[in-house]
C-alpha positions, 0 to 999 in steps of 0.5 A: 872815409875821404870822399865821403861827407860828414853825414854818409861817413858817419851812416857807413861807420854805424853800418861797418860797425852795427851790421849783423854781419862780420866785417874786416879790412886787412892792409897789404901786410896782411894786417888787421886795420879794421875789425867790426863788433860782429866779428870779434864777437864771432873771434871772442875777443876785443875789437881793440885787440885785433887791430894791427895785429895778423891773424896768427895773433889773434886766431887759434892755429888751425882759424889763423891757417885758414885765415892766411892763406884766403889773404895770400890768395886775394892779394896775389890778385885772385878776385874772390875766395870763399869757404864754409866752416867752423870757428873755434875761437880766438885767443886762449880764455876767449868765447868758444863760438857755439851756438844755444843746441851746443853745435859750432856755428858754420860761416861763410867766409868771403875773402875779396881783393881791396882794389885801386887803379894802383893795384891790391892794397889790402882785402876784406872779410866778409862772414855770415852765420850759416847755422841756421841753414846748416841745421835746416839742411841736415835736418831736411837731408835726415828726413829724406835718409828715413823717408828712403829708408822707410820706403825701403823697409816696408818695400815701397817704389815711388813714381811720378806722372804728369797731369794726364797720367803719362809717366815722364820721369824715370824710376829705377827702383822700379826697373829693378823689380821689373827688368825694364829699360828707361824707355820701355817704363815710361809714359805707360810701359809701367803697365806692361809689368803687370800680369796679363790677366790683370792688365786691363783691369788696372790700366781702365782703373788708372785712366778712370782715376786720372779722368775723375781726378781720383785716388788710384787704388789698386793690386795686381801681379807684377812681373819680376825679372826672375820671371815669376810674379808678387803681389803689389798694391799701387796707390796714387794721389793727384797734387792740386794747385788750386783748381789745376792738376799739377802732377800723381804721386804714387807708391808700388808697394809690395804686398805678397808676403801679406796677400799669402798670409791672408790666402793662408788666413783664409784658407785656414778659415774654410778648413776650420769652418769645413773642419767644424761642419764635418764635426758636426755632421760626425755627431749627428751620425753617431747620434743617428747610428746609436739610436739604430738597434738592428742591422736594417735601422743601421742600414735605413740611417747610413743612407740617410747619412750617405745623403745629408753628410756625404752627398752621395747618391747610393749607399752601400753597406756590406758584411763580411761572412766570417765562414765564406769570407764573401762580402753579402749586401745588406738590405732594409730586411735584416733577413735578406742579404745577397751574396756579391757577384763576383766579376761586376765593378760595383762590389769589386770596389769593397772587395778591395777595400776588404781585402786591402783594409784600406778606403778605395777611391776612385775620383772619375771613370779613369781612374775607377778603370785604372784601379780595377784593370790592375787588379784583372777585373773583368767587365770594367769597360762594359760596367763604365759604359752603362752606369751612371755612376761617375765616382766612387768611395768604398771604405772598409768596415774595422773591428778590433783592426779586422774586416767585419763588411764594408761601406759603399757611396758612389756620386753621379758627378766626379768627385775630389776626395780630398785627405780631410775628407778621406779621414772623416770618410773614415771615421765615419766608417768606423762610427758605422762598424761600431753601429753594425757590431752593435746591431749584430750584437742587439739581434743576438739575444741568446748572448750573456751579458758578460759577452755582450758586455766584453764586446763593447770593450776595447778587446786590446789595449792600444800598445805605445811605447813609453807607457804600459795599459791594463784594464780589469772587467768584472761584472756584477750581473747574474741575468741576461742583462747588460751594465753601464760600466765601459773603458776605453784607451786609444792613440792621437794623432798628435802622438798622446794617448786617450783613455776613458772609464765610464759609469751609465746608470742602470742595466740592460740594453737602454744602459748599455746603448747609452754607454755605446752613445757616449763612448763613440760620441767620445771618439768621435769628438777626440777624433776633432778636438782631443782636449779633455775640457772641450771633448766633455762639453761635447758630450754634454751637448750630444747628452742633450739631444740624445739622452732622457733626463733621468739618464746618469753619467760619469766618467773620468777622460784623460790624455797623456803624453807618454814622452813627459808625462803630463796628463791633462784630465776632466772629471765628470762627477766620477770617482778621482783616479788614484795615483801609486807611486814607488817611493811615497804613498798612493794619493786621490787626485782630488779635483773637485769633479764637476758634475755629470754628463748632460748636467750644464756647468763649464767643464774643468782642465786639470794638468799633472805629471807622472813620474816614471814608476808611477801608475794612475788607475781609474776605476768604477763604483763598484770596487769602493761601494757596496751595501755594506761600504759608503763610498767615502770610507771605501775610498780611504780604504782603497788609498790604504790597500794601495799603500801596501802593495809590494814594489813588485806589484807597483810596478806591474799594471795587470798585479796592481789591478788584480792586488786592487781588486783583491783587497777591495772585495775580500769580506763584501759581496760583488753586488755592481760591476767592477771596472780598472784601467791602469796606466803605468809609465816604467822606468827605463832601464839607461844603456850600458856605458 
């Protein structure tokens, strides 16, 4: 401090030692001759400990290295050394120097030669406590890790352009996607990425938004560099600086995996919503087809339908003659009925149809023209020139899996039938041979009721593998009447099977054309939406609109699926089904039935499983209940008769029917028509080892 008056000694001895700031000189030895409070705090030792003393005495080893070796360099005569680092500490038993989260300190350790016009006579250390922007910095550093990974999660390219819209600075991961150069993206190449159906669009949507000075929002198809195209949404914001524009900031974020969803989402949206237009114009079909009662009201109603559900501009409805085996057109008069004229592309088409028992379709001339000439059809090209016809659908009509006629539309415009449209062209068809056949059975009135009433019933049940079906018929009637008694069984598409048994109250034609309306409306809703709960409600709505209010119906609908067993069934104020098994005794399956059809209340789900060998039998009224037997106790009479059946029965459907019937009716008059239907699911025999 020579050279120095008393007052700037004293302000520089309180600096050295107040400063915030480690201080300390070292002699030519490399010795500690001053040692200010900062850096023995940092040390974790006593000022008066240092002093004289190298850093090896006072430093922990790997401190005291680096400590030495800064010295050896600065007194060799190298201006400045510095680094940045840790400190572990002094002396054994001094402060561990840490920081309040538990981190070492870093210092910045500045080494300078002590210089005089006679050479180095010693260096000082300069250390500073970088803690704090250390953790700044690795902090800032792991915002910017998450922020890049989470643009690359969710697939965003950042970018940057100038005041005036022009990009100036390069942007590679952009470049990736597309397969462009560094000059071909700048300024406004980004653009030329873009699909060329949607180019213009976004450059105008970006010039406008630079001009306005507003958000840039935008989607459109970018090229990649496999050369196909995906769906990106860009979207940029200006930075302001007060009233100046500074630059955009913007984000390419790749969005097909969303637009194909929402595609997808709506597509399904418009197949459902036409799914459930096509239901409904089904229903009103059927309800239309039941209330025609001879063959020319089937006729009148399938053109009205041909119309309203298909938007066709002739319907053609067509008989089979099962002696001829020709196709005769059926008029409004139930009594005219014309023989086809072979040779005339009109007929020919359900000709086919019949023939092939499958729909003809034919979506424009070429195609119409393409089918017939296959076929040797002569007259095609003159028929083509002169009608005016353009599109064609001839579908045939089934009963029983066999041709009974065949159903004709035929549009003036072409058309694209597509394979929705196909099936509910089909099932309509199949609505309209129900209705023919019931038309023609209506019109024949010198048919038994027993006839008439097997006609309505499925004449075989659906075979599927995995289950056994049998159904029981016996009716009760001694005139020329028709009962409401009816069954029904067939397979789904997703593999289940349906099954159905029904009481309509009262006899005659009124019982049995109000079966005939629920048994199709029944297949028509399963056709839709198999689900027991939903199909009943569906009928309570057609029960509705179609039925009079002193109309009684129940019936029990199930659907089974013959891999696990598990049926789910809803009960319309029926009769519960009885369930035999081969090793316990029968049981009701009592579910609270719910009430009739057409009588509103939410309609029950009830889900079980049968176990291999066991069977489920459905049955109508007229096997519990007679002038002498009140339902209740014929129930308990039908468990106990089930309960004596022979294994040998159990395991048989048609010997457990006809074991059921037997015991049911011994000793009482058959005064109601008895109906069965029985499902089984055997046991399967293992393969041999």
């Amino acid at each position: 401090m020579s050279g120095l008056d008393p007052v700037d000694a004293a302000l520089l001895e309180t600096l050295l030692r107040e400063a915030p700031i480690g201080f300390a000189f070292f002699d030519e030895s490399g010795r500690y001759q001053r040692v200010n409070r900062a850096l023995a705090a940092i040390y974790g030792v006593d000022e008066s400990r240092c002093h004289g003393r190298t850093p090896s005495d006072v430093l922990v080893s790997e401190d005291a290295a680096a400590h030495e070796a800064a010295l050896a360099a600065v007194l060799a005569g190298e201006d400045r050394v510095g680094s940045e680092r840790p400190l572990f500490g002094g002396e054994p038993g001094g402060t561990d120097d840490r920081d309040d989260t538990g981190e070492r300190r870093r210092w910045s350790m500045e080494w300078y030669p002590a210089r005089s016009d006679a050479g180095v006579h010693g260096a000082v250390l300069i250390a500073v406590d970088l803690s704090d922007r250390y953790r700044a910095e690795v902090a800032l550093g792991r915002t910017e890790e998450r922020y890049r990974s989470l643009l690359t999660a969710t697939n965003q390219v950042v970018w940057t352009a100038d005041a005036d819209g022009e990009v100036r600075e390069d942007c590679p991961e952009w470049r990736t996607v597309t397969g462009q150069t560094a000059e071909q993206y700048l300024s406004s190449g980004w653009l030329d990425a873009a699909h060329p159906d949607d180019r213009e669009q976004v450059e105008r949507a970006w010039n406008d938004a630079v001009a306005d000075r507003a958000t840039f929002d935008a989607i459109f198809r970018v090229r990649t560099q496999s050369g196909d195209f995906r769906y990106y949404r860009s979207r940029a914001v200006p930075i302001m600086r007060g009233d100046s524009l500074m630059e955009w900031v913007g984000a390419h974020s790749d969005i097909t995996t969303q637009h194909e969803a929402d595609d997808m989402r709506q597509r399904l949206t418009q197949q459902l919503g036409e799914a459930a237009l096509r239901t409904v114009r089904l229903q009103k079909a059927t309800s239309d087809l039941a209330e025609a009662l001879t063959v020319g009201e089937v006729v009148q109603a399938m053109g009205e339908i041909g119309q309203s559900a298909v938007d066709a501009d002739s319907t053609t409805l067509a008989e089979l003659d099962s002696d001829d085996m020709r196709l005769h057109l059926l008029g409004d008069d139930p009594g005219h009925r014309g023989a086809s004229r072979a040779g005339t592309a009109g007929p020919a088409t359900m000709e086919y149809a019949v023939r092939e028992c499958r729909p003809f379709i034919a979506g424009d001339p070429a195609e119409m023209r393409a089918l017939l000439e296959a076929e040797d059809e002569p007259g095609v090209p003159e028929f083509l020139r002169t009608t005016e016809e353009r599109a064609w659908v001839a579908l045939p009509l089934l009963s029983a899996g066999r041709p009974i006629g065949a159903l004709r539309f035929t549009f003036s415009a072409s058309r694209d039938v597509s394979d929705e449209e196909k099936v509910f062209l089909e099932a309509l068809a199949g609505q309209c041979a129900l209705a023919l056949e019931r038309a023609k059975l209506f019109e024949r009135e010198h048919r038994t009721a027993e006839a008439l009433q097997t006609s309505l019933l499925p004449e075989d049940l659906p075979k599927v593998k995995g289950i056994r079906m049998q159904a029981f018929y016996r009716s009760g009637t001694q005139h020329v009447q028709v009962g409401g008694d009816w069954y029904d069984a067939f397979p789904l598409p997703d593999g289940r099977v349906a099954g159905v048994l029904g009481d309509v109250m009262g006899k005659g034609i009124k019982a049995a054309t109000g079966m005939s309306r629920v048994r199709n409306a029944l297949r028509a809703l399963a056709f839709s939406m198999p689900e027991p709960a939903d199909v009943l409600t569906g009928l309570d709505r057609m029960f509705d609109a179609t039925e009079g209010v002193d109309q009684v119906t129940t019936l029990v609908y199930f659907v089974l699926d013959p891999e696990t067993g598990q049926v789910d069934l809803s009960n319309a104020g029926h009769l519960p089904p009885l369930v035999v098994t081969e090793n316990a005794g029968p049981w009701l399956l009592e579910t609270d039935p719910d009430t009739p059809l057409g009588i509103s209340s939410e309609r029950g789900h009830h889900k079980f499983f049968v176990q291999p060998g066991n069977t489920v039998v459905l049955y109508s009224d007229g096997l519990v209940e007679n002038r002498k037997r009140a339902v209740a106790s014929g129930l308990d009479e039908l468990v106990t008769v089930a309960s004596q059946a022979r294994p040998e029965v159990v395991g048989d459907p048609q010997h457990m029917l006809q074991y059921l019937v037997e015991g049911m009716l011994a000793g009482y008059e058959q005064d109601d028509d008895v109906t069965l239907l029985a499902v089984h699911l055997p046991v399967m025999d293992s393969a041999p080892e």
